[in-house]
C-alpha positions, 0 to 999 in steps of 0.5 A: 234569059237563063233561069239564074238571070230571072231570079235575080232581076226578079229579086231586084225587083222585089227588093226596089218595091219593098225599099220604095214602099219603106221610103213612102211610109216614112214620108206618109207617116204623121210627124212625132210632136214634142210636148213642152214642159215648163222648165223651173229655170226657164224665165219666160211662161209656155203657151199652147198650141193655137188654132194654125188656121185663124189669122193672127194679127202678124200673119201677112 
């Protein structure tokens, strides 16, 4: 193996962990939430968020 072939597959390389470390990040980065805020025309009342961990009484 030449010189010229080392560097690039060492580049290769290095370029495939860096592009899979960026892709794992983003998929182990927390979600963005959106707050909601009560629009004057919307007709209905916004509730908050519940405790995702109780039992509702529609939950299976």
């Amino acid at each position: 193996m030449t010189r010229r072939k080392f560097v690039q597959k060492l580049i290769q390389t290095g370029s495939a962990i860096i592009a899979g470390t960026c892709w794992l990040a983003k998929k182990a980065a927390p979600r963005k939430f959106v707050r909601a805020i009560k629009v004057k025309n919307y007709p209905g009342s916004l509730r908050s968020l519940r405790d995702i961990s109780k039992q509702s009484k529609w939950g299976g």
